[in-house]
C-alpha positions in Angstrom: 0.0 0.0 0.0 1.3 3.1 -0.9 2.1 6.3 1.7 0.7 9.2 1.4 3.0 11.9 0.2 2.7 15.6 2.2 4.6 18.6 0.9 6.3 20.8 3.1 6.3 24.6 2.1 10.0 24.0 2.0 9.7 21.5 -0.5 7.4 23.2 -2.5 9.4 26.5 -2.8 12.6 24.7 -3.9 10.6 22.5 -6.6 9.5 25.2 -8.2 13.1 27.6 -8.0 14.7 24.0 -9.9 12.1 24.5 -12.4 12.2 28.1 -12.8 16.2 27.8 -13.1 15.7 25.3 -15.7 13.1 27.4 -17.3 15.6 30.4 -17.6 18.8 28.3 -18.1 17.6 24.9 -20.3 14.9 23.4 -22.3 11.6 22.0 -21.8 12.9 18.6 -22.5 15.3 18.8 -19.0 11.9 20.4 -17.3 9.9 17.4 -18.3 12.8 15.1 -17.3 13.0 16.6 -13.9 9.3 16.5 -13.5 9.3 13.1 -14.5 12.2 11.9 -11.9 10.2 13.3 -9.6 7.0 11.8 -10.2 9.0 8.3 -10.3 11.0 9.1 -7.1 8.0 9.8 -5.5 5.8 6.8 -6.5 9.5 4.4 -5.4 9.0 6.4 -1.6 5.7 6.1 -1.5 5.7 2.3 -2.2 8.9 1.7 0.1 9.7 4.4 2.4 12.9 3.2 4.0 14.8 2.5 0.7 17.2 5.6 0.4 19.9 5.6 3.6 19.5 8.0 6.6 21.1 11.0 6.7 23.3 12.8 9.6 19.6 12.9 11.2 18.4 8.9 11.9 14.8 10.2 11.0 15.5 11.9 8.0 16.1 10.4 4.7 18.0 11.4 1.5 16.9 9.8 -2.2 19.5 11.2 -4.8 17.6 12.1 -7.7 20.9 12.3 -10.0 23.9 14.2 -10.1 22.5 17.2 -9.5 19.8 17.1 -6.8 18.7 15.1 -4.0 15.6 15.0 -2.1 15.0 15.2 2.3 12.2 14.1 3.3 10.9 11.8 6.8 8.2 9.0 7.2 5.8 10.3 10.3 2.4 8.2 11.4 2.3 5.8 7.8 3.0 9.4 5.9 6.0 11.1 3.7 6.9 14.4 3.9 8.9 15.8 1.7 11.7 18.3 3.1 13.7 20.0 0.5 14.7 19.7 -3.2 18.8 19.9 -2.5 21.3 21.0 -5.4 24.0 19.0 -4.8 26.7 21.5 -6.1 25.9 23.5 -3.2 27.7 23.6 0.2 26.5 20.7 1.9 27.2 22.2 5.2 24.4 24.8 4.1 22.4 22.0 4.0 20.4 21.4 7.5 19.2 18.6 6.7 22.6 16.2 5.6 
């Protein structure tokens, strides 16, 4: 049975400044791939939570979504939530989550 997946505001804001850079930077075809990673990376977590390893936080999990961004998020009460969209040429120790 799959988990229900909850956004945080967090998460919301950084999905949208990945697509927005891509909009301004790329093409559509690497907006549709990220959208589509996504969508897949989400359907893989909400079918088996626990797959992607822990990060410095136990509770807290981190699913690389390729070379270039990760995704935080925790399993609460038989629910996702999804943390942050992380670029991972950024400084992870900017990162409060890792």
């Amino acid at each position: 049975m799959a988990l229900n997946v909850n956004w945080t505001e967090e998460a919301k804001t950084t999905y949208e400044d990945i697509l927005n850079y891509l909009q301004e930077e790329w093409s559509a075809r690497e907006i549709e791939t990220f959208i589509e990673r996504t969508d897949n990376l989400l359907s893989i977590i909400s079918q088996q939570p626990y797959l992607f390893k822990a990060s410095a936080y136990k509770e807290i999990r981190k699913a690389v979504m390729g070379k270039h961004n990760s995704l935080f998020y925790f399993v609460k009460n038989g629910e996702i939530y999804l943390l942050t969209f992380w670029d991972n040429r950024q400084n992870p120790a900017k990162n409060k989550f890792s």
